[in-house]
PDB file with SEQRES, HELIX, SHEET and CRYST1 records, atoms N, CA, C and O in Angstrom:
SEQRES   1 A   82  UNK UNK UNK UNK UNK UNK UNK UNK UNK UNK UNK UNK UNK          
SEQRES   2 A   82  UNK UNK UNK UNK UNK UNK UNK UNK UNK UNK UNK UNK UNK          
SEQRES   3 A   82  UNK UNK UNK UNK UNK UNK UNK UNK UNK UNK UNK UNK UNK          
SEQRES   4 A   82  UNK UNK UNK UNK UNK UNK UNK UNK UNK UNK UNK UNK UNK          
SEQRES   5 A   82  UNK UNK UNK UNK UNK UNK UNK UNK UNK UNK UNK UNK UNK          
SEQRES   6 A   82  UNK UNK UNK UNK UNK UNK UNK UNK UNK UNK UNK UNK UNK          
SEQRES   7 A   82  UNK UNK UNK UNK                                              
HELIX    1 AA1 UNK A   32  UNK A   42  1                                  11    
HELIX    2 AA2 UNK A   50  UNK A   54  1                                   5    
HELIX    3 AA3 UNK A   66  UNK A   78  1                                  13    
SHEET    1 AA1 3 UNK A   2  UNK A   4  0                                        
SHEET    2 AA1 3 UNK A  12  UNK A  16 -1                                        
SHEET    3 AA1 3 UNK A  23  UNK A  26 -1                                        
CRYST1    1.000    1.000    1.000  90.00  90.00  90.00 P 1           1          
ATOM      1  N   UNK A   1       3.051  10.829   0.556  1.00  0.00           N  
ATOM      2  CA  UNK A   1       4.270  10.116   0.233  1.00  0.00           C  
ATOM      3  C   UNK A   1       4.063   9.374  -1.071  1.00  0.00           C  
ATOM      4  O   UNK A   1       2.957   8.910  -1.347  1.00  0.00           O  
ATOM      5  N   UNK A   2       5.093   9.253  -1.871  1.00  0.00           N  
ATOM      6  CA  UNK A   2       5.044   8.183  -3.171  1.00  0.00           C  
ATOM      7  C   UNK A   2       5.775   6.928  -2.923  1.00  0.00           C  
ATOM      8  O   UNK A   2       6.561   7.061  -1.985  1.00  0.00           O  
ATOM      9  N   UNK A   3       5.777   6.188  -3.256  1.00  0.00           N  
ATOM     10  CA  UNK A   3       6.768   4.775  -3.127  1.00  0.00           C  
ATOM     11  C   UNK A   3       6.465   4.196  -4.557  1.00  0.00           C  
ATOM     12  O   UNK A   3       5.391   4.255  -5.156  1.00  0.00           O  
ATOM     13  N   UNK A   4       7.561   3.664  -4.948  1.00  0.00           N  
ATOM     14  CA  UNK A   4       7.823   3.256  -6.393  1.00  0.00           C  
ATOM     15  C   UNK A   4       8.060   1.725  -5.923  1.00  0.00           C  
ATOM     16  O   UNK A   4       8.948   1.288  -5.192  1.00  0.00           O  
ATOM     17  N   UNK A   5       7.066   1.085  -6.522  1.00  0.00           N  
ATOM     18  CA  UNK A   5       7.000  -0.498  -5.856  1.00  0.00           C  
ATOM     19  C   UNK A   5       7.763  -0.753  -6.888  1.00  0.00           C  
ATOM     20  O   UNK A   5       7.961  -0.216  -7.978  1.00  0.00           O  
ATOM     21  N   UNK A   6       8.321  -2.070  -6.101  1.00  0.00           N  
ATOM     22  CA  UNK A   6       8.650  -3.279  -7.193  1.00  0.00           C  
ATOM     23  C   UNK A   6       8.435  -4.649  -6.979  1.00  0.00           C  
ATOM     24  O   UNK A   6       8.436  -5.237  -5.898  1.00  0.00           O  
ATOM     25  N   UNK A   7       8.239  -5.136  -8.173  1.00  0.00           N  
ATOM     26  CA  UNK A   7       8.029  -6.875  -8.339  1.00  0.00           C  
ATOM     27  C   UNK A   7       6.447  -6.828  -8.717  1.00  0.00           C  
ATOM     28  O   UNK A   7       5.797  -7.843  -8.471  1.00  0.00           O  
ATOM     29  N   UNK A   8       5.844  -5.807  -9.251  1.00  0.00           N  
ATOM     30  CA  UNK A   8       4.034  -5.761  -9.423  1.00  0.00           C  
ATOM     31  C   UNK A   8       4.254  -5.016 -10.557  1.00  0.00           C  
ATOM     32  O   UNK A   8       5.243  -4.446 -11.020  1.00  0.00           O  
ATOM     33  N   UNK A   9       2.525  -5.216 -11.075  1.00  0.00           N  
ATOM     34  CA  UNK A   9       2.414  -4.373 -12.084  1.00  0.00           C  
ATOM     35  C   UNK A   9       1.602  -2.883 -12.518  1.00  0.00           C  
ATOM     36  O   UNK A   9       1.318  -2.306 -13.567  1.00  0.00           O  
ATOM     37  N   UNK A  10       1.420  -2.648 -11.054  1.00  0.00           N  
ATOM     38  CA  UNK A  10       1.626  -0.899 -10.488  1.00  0.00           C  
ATOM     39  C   UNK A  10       2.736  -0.422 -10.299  1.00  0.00           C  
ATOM     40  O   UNK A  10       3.410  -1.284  -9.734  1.00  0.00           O  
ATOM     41  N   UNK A  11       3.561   0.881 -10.529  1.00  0.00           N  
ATOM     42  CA  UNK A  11       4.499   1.264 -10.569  1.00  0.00           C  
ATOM     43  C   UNK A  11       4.548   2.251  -9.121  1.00  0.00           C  
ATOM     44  O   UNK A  11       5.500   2.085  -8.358  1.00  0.00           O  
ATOM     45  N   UNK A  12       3.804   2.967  -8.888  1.00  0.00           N  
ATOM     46  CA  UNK A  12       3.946   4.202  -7.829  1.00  0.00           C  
ATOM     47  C   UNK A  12       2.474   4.454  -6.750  1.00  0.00           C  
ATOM     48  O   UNK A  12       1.480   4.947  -7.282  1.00  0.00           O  
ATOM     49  N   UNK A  13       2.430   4.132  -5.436  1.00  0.00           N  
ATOM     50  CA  UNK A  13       1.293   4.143  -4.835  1.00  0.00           C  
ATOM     51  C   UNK A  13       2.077   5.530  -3.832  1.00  0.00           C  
ATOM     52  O   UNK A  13       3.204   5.708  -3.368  1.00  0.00           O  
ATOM     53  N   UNK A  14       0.445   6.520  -3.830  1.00  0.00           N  
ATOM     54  CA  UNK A  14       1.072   7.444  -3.796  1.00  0.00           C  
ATOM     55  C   UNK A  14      -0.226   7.808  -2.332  1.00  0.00           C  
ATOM     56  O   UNK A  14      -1.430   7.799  -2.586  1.00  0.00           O  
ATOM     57  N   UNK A  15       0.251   8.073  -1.026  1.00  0.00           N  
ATOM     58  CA  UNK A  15      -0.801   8.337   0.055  1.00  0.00           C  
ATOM     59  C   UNK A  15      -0.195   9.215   0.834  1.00  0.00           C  
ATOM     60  O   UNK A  15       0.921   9.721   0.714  1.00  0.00           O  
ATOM     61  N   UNK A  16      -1.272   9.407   1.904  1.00  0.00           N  
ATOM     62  CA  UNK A  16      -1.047  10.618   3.126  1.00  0.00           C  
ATOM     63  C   UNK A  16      -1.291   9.737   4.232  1.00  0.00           C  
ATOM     64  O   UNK A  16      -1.707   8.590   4.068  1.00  0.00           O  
ATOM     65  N   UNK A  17      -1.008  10.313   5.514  1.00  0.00           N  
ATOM     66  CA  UNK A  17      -1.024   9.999   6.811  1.00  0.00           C  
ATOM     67  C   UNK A  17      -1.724  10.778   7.477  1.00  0.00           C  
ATOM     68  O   UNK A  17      -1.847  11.836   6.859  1.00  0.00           O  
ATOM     69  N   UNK A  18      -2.354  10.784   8.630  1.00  0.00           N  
ATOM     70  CA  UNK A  18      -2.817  11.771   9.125  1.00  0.00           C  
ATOM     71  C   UNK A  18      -3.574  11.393  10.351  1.00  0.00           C  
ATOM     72  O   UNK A  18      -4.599  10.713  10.396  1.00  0.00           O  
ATOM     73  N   UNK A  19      -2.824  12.012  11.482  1.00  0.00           N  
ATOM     74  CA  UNK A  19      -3.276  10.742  12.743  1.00  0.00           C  
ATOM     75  C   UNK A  19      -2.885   9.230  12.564  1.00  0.00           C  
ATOM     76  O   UNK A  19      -3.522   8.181  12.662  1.00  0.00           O  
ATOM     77  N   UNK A  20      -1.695   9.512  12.290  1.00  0.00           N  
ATOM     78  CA  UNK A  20      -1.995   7.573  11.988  1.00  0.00           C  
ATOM     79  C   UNK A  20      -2.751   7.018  11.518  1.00  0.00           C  
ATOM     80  O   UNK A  20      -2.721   5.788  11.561  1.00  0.00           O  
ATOM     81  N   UNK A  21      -4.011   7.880  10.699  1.00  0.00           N  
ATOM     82  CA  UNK A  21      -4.413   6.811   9.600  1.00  0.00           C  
ATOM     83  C   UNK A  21      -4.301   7.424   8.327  1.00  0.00           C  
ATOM     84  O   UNK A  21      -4.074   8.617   8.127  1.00  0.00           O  
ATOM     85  N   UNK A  22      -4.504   6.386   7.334  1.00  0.00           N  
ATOM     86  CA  UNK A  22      -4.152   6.059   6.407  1.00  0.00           C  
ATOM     87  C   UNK A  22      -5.520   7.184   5.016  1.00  0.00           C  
ATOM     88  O   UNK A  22      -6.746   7.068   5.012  1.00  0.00           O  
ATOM     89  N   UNK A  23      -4.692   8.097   4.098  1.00  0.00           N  
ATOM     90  CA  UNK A  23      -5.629   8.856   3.295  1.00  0.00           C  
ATOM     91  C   UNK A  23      -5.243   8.835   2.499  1.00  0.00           C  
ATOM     92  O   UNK A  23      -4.054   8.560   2.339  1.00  0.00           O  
ATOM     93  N   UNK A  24      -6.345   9.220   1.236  1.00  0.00           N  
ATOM     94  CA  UNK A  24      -5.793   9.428  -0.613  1.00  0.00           C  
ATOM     95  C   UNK A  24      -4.809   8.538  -0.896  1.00  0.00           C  
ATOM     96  O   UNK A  24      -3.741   8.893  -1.394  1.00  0.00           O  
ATOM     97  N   UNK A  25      -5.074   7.397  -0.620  1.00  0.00           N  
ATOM     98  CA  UNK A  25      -4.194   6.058  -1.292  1.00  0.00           C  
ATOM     99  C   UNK A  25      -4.692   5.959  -2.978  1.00  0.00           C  
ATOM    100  O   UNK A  25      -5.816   5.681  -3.398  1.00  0.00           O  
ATOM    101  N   UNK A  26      -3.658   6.230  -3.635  1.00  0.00           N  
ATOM    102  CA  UNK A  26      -3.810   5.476  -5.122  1.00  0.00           C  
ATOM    103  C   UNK A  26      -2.410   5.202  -5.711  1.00  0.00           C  
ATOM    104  O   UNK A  26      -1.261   5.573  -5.472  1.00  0.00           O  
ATOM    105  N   UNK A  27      -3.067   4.330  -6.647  1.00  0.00           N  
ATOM    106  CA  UNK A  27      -1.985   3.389  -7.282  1.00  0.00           C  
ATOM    107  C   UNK A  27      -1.676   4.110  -8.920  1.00  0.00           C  
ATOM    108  O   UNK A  27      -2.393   4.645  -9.765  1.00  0.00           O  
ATOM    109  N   UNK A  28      -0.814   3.918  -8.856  1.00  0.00           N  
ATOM    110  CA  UNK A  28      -0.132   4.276 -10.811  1.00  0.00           C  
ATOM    111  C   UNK A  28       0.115   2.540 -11.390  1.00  0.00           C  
ATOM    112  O   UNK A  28       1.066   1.781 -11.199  1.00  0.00           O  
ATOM    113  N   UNK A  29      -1.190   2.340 -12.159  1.00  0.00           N  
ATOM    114  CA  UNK A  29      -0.952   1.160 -12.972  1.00  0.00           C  
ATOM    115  C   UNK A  29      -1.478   0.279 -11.844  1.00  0.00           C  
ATOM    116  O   UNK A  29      -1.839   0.717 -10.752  1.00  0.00           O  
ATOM    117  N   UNK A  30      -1.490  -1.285 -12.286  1.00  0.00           N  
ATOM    118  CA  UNK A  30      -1.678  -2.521 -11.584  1.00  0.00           C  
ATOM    119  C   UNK A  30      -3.406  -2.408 -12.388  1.00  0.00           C  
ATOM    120  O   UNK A  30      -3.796  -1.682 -13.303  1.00  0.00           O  
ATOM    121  N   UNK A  31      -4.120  -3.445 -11.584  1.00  0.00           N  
ATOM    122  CA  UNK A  31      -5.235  -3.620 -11.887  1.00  0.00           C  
ATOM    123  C   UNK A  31      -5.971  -2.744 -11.475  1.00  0.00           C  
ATOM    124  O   UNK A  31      -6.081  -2.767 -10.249  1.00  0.00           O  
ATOM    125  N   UNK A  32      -6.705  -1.728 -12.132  1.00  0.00           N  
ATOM    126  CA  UNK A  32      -7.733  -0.856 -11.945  1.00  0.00           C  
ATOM    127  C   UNK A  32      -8.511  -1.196 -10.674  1.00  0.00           C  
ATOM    128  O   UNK A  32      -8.384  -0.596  -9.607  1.00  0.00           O  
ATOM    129  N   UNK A  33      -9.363  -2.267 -10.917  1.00  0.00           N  
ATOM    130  CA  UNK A  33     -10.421  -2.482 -10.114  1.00  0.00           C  
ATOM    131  C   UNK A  33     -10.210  -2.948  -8.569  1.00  0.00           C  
ATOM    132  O   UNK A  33     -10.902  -2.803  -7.561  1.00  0.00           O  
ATOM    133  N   UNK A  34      -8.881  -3.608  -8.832  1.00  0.00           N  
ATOM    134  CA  UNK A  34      -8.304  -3.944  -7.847  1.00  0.00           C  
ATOM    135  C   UNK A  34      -7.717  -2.694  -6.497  1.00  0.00           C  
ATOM    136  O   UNK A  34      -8.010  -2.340  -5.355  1.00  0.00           O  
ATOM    137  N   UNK A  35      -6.870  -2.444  -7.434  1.00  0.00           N  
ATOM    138  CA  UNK A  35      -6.336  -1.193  -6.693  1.00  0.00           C  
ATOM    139  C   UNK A  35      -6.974  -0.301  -6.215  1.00  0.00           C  
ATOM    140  O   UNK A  35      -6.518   0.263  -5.219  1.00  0.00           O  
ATOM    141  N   UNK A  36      -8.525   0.207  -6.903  1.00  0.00           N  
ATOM    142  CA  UNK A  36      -9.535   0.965  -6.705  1.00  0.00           C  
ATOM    143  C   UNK A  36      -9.815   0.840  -5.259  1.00  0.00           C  
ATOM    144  O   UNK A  36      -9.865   1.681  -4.362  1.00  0.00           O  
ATOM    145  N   UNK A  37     -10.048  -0.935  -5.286  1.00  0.00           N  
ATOM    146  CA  UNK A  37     -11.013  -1.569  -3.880  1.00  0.00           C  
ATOM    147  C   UNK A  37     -10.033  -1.834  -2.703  1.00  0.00           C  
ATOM    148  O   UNK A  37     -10.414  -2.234  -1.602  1.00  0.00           O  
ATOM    149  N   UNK A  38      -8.477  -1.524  -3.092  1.00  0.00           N  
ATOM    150  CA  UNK A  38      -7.761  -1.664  -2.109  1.00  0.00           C  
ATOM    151  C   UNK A  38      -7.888  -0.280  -1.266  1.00  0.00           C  
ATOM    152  O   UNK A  38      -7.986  -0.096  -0.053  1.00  0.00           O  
ATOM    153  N   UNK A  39      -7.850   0.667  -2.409  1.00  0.00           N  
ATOM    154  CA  UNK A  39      -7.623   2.281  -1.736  1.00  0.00           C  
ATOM    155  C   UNK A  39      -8.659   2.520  -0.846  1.00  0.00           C  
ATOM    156  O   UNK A  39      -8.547   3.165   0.196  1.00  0.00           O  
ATOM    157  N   UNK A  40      -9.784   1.935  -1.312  1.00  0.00           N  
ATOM    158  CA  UNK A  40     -11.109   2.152  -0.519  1.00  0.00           C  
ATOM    159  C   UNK A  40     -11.467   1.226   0.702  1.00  0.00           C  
ATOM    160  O   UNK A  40     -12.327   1.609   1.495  1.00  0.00           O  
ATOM    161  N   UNK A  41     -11.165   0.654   0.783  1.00  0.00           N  
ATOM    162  CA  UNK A  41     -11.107  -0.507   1.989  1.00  0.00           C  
ATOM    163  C   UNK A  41     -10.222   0.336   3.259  1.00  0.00           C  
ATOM    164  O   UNK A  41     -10.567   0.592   4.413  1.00  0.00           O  
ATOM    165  N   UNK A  42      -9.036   0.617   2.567  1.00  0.00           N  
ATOM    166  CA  UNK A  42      -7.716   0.633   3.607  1.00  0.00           C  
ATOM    167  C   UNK A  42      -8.228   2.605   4.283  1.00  0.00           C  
ATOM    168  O   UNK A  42      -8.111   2.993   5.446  1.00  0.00           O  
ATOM    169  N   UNK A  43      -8.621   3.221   3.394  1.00  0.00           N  
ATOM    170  CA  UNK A  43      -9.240   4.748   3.050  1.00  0.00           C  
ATOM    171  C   UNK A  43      -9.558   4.588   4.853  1.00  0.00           C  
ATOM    172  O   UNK A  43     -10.315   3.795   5.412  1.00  0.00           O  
ATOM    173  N   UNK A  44      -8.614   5.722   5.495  1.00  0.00           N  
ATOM    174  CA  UNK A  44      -8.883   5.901   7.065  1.00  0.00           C  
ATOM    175  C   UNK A  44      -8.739   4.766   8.218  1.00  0.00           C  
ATOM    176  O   UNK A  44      -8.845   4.963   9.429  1.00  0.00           O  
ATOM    177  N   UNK A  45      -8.452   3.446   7.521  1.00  0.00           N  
ATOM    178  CA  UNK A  45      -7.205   2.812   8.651  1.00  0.00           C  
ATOM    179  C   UNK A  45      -6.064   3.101   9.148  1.00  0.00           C  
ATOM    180  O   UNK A  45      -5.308   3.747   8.422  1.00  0.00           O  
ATOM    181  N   UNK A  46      -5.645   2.758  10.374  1.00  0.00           N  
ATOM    182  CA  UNK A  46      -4.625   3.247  11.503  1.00  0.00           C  
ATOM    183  C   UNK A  46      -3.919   2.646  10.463  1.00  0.00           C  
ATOM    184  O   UNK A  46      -4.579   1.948   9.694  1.00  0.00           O  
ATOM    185  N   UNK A  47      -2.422   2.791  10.220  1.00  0.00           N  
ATOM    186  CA  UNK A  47      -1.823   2.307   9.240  1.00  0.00           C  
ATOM    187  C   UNK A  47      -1.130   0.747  10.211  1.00  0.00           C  
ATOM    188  O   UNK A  47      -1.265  -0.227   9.471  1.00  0.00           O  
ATOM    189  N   UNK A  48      -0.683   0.465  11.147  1.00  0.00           N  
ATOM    190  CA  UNK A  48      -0.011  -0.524  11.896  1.00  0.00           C  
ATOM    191  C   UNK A  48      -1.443  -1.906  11.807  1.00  0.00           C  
ATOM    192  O   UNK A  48      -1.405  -3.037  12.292  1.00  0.00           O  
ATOM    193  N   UNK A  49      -2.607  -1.223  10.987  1.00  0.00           N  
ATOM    194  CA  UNK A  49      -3.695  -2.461  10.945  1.00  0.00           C  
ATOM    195  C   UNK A  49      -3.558  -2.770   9.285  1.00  0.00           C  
ATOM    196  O   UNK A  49      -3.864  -3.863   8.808  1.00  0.00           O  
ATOM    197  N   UNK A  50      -3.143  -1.846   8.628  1.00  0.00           N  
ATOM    198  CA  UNK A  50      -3.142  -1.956   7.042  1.00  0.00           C  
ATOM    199  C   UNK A  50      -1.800  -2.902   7.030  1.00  0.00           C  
ATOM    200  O   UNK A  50      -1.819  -3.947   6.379  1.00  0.00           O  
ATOM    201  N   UNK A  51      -0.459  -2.446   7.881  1.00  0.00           N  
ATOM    202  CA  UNK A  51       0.153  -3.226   7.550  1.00  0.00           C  
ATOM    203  C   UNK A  51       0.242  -4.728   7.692  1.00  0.00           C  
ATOM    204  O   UNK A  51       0.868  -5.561   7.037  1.00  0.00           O  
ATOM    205  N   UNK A  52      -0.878  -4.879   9.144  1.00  0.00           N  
ATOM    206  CA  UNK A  52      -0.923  -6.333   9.691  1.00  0.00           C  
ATOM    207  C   UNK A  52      -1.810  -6.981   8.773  1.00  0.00           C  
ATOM    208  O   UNK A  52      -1.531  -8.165   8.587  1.00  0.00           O  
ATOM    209  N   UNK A  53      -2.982  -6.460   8.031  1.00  0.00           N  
ATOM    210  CA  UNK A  53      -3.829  -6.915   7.313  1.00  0.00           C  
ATOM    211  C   UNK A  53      -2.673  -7.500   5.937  1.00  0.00           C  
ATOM    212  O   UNK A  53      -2.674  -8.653   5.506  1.00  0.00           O  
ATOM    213  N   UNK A  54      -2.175  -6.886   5.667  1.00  0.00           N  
ATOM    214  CA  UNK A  54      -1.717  -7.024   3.956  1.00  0.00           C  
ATOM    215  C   UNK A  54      -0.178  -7.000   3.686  1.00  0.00           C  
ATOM    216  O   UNK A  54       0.290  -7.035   2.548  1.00  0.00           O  
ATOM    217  N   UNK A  55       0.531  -6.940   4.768  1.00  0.00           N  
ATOM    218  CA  UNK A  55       1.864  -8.110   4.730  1.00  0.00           C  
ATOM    219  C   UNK A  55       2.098  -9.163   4.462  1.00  0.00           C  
ATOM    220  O   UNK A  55       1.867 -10.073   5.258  1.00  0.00           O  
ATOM    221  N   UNK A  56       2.716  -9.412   3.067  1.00  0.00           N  
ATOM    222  CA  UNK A  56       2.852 -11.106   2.564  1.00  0.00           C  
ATOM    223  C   UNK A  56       2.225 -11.411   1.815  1.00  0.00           C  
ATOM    224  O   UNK A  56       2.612 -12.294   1.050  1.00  0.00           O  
ATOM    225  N   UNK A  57       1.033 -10.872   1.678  1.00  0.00           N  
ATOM    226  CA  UNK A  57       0.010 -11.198   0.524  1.00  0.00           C  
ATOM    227  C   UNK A  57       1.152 -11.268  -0.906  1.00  0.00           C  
ATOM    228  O   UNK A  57       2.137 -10.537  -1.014  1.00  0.00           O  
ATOM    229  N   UNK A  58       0.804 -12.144  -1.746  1.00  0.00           N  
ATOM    230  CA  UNK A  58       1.128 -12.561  -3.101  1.00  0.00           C  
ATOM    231  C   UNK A  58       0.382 -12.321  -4.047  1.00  0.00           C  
ATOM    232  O   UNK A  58      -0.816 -12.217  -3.786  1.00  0.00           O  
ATOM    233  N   UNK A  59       0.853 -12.145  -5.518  1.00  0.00           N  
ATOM    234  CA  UNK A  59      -0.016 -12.377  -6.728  1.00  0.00           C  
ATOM    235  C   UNK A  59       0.574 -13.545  -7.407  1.00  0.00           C  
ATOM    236  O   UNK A  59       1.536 -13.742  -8.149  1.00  0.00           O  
ATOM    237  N   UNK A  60      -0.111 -14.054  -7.016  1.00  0.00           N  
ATOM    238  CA  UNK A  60       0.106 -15.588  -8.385  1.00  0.00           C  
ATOM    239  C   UNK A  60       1.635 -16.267  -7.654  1.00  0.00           C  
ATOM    240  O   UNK A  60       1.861 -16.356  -6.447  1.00  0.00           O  
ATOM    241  N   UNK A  61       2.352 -16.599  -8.539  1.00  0.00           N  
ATOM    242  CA  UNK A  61       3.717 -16.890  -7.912  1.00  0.00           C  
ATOM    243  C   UNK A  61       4.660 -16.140  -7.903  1.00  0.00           C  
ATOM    244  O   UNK A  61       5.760 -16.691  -7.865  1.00  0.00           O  
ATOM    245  N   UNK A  62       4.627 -14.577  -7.935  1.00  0.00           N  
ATOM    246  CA  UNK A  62       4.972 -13.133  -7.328  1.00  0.00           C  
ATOM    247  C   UNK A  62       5.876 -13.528  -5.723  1.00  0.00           C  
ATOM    248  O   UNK A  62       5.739 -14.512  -4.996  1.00  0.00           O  
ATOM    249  N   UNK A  63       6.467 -12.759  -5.629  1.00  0.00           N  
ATOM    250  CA  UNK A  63       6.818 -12.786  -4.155  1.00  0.00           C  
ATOM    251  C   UNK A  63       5.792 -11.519  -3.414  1.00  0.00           C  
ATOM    252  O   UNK A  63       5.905 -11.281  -2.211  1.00  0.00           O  
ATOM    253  N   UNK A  64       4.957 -10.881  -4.152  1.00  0.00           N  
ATOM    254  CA  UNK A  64       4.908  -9.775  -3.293  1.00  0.00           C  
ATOM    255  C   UNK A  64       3.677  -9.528  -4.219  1.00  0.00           C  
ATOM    256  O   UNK A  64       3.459 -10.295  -5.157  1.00  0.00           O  
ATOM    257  N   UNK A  65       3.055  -8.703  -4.017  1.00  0.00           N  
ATOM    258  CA  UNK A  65       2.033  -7.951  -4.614  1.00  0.00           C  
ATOM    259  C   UNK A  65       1.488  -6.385  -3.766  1.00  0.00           C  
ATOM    260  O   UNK A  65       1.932  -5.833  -2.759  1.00  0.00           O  
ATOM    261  N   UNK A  66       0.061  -5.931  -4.934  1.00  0.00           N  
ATOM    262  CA  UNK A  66       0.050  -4.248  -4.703  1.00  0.00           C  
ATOM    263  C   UNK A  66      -0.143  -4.204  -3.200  1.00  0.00           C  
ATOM    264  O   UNK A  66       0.428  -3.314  -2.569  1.00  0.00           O  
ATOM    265  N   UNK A  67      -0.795  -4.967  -2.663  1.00  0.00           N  
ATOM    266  CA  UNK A  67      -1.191  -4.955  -1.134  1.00  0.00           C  
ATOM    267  C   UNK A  67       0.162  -4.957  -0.290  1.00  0.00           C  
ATOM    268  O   UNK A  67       0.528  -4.105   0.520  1.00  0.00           O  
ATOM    269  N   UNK A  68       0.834  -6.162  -0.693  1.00  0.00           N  
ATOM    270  CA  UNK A  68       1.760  -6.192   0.259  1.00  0.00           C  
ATOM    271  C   UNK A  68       3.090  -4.779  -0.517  1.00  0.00           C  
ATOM    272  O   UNK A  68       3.878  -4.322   0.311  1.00  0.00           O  
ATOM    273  N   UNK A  69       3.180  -4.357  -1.670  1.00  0.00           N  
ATOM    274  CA  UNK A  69       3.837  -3.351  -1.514  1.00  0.00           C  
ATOM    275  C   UNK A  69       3.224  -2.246  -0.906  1.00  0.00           C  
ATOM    276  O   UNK A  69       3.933  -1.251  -0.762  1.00  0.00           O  
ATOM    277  N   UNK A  70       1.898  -2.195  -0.462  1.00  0.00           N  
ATOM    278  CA  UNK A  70       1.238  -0.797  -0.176  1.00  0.00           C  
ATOM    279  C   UNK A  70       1.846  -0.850   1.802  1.00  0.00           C  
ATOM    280  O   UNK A  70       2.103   0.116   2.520  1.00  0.00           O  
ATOM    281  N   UNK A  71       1.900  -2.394   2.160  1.00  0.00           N  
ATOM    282  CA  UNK A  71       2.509  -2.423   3.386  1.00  0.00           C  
ATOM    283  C   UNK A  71       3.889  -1.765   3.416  1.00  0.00           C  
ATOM    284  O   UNK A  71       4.335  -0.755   3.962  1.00  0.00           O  
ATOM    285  N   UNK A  72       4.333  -2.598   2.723  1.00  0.00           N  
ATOM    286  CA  UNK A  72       5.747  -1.995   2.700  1.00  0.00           C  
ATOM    287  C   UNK A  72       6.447  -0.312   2.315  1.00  0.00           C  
ATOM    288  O   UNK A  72       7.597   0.125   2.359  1.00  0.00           O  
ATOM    289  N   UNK A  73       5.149   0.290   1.947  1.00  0.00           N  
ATOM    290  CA  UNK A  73       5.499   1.808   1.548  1.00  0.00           C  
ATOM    291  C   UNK A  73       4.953   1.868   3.046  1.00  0.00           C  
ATOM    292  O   UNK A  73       5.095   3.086   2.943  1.00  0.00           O  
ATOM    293  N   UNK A  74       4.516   1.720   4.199  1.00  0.00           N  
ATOM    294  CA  UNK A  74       3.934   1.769   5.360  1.00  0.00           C  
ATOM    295  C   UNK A  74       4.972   1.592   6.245  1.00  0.00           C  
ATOM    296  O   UNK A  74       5.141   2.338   7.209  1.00  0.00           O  
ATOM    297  N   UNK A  75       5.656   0.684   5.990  1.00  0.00           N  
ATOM    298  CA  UNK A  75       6.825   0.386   6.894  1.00  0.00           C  
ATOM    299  C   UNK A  75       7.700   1.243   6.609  1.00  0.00           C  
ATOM    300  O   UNK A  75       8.263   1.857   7.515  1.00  0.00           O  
ATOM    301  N   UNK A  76       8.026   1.485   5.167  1.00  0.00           N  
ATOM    302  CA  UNK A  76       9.207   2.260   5.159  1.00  0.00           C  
ATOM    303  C   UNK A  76       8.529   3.998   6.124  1.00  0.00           C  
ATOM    304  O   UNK A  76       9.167   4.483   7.059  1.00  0.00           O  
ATOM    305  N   UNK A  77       7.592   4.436   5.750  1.00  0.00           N  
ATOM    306  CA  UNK A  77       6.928   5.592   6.089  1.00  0.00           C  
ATOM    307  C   UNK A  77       7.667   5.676   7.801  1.00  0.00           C  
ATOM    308  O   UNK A  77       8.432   6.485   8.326  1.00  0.00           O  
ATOM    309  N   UNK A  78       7.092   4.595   8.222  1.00  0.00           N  
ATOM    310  CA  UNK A  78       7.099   4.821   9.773  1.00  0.00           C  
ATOM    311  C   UNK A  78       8.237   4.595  10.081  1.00  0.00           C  
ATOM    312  O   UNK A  78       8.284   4.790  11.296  1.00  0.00           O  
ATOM    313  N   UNK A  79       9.645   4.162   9.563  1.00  0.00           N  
ATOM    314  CA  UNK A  79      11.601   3.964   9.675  1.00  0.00           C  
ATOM    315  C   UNK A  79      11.309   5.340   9.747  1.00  0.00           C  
ATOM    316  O   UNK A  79      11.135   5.672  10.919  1.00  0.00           O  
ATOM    317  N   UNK A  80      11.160   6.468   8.775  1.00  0.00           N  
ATOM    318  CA  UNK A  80      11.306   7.553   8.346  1.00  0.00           C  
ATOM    319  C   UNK A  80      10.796   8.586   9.134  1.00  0.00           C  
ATOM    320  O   UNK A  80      11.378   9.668   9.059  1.00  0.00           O  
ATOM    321  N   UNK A  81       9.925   8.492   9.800  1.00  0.00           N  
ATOM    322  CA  UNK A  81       9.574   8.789  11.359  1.00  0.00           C  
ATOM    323  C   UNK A  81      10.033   9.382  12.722  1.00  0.00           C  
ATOM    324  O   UNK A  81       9.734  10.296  13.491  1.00  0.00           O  
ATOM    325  N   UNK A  82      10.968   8.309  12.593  1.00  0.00           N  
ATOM    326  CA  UNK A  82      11.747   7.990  14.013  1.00  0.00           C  
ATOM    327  C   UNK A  82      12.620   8.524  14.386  1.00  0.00           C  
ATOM    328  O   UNK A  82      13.126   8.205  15.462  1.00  0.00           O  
TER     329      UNK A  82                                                      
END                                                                             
């Protein structure tokens, strides 16, 4: 799936599903190193733990950031589901 975030400064986080967990997460843009260590952390979590982990998270005085848009491409995933 792709999701085209907004309110960050990554544009498109682009992953797979598979069993309910979570594969080949990467980001278009945002902080390299960051995004790197997000993909790899989250790399084969059930996704309903990625989203509980990293819902709400902020950057700076952001409403939102790459984490919490990577939730929210999670939520939308699983509407789309049903």
């Amino acid at each position: 799936m792709q999701f085209r975030t907004k309110g960050t400064c990554s544009q498109v986080i682009s992953f797979d599903i598979q069993d309910n967990k979570l594969t080949n997460v990467t980001f278009l843009g945002g902080c390299s190193g960051n995004t790197q260590g997000i993909s790899k952390l989250v790399e084969g979590m059930d996704i309903d733990e990625v989203i509980s982990r990293l819902e709400g998270i902020r950057c700076g005085s952001r409403p939102t950031s790459c984490p919490d848009q990577l939730s929210r491409a999670l939520k939308q995933y699983k509407s789309e589901q049903q």
